[in-house]
N, C-alpha and C positions, 0 to 999 in steps of 0.2 A: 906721403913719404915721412917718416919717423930717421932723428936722428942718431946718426952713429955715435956720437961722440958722448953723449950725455945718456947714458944707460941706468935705467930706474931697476932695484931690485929683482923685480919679479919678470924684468927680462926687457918690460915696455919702455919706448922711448917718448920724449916727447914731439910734435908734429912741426912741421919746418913751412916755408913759406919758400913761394920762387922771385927769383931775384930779376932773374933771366932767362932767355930761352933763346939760344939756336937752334938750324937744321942745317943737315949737311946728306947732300947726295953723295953716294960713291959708286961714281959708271964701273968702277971692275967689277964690283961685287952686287949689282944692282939692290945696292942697300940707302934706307935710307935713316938716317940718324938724328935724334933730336938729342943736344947737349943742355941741361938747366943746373944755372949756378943758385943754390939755395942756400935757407941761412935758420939757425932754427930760433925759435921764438924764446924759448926758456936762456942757451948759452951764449946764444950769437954766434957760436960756431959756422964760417962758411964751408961747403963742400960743390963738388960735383958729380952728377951723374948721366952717363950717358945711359940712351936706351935707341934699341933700333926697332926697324919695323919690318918686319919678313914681310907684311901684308903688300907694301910695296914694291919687294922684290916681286911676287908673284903678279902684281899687277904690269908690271915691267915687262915680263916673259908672257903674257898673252897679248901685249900691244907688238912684239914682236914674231910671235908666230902668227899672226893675222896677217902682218905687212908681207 
């Protein structure tokens, strides 16, 4: 992950480190979420990003048409 905050010329940024990581289920949407709080090495800027996982959801929806 490359940060936002400290943007180099030619567009590149420099590369960040994880600070932390959660996960979070969401039964409505059988999604599953992983939150990481990062921090970059060059500004010490913190941020966060989330990201989800479709692969989950799918996994989700064949444990229940089986049952």
């Amino acid at each position: 992950m490359f940060c936002p905050y400290c943007r180099l010329p030619n567009g590149k940024s420099y590369k960040t480190r994880v600070l932390e990581t959660r996960s979070y289920w969401e039964p409505n949407n059988y999604r599953f979420y992983i939150e990481r709080r990062r921090e970059c090495k060059k500004c010490e800027e913190r941020f966060t990003t989330i990201e989800n996982s479709p692969k989950a959801k799918r996994e989700e929806a064949r444990t229940q048409e089986s049952t």
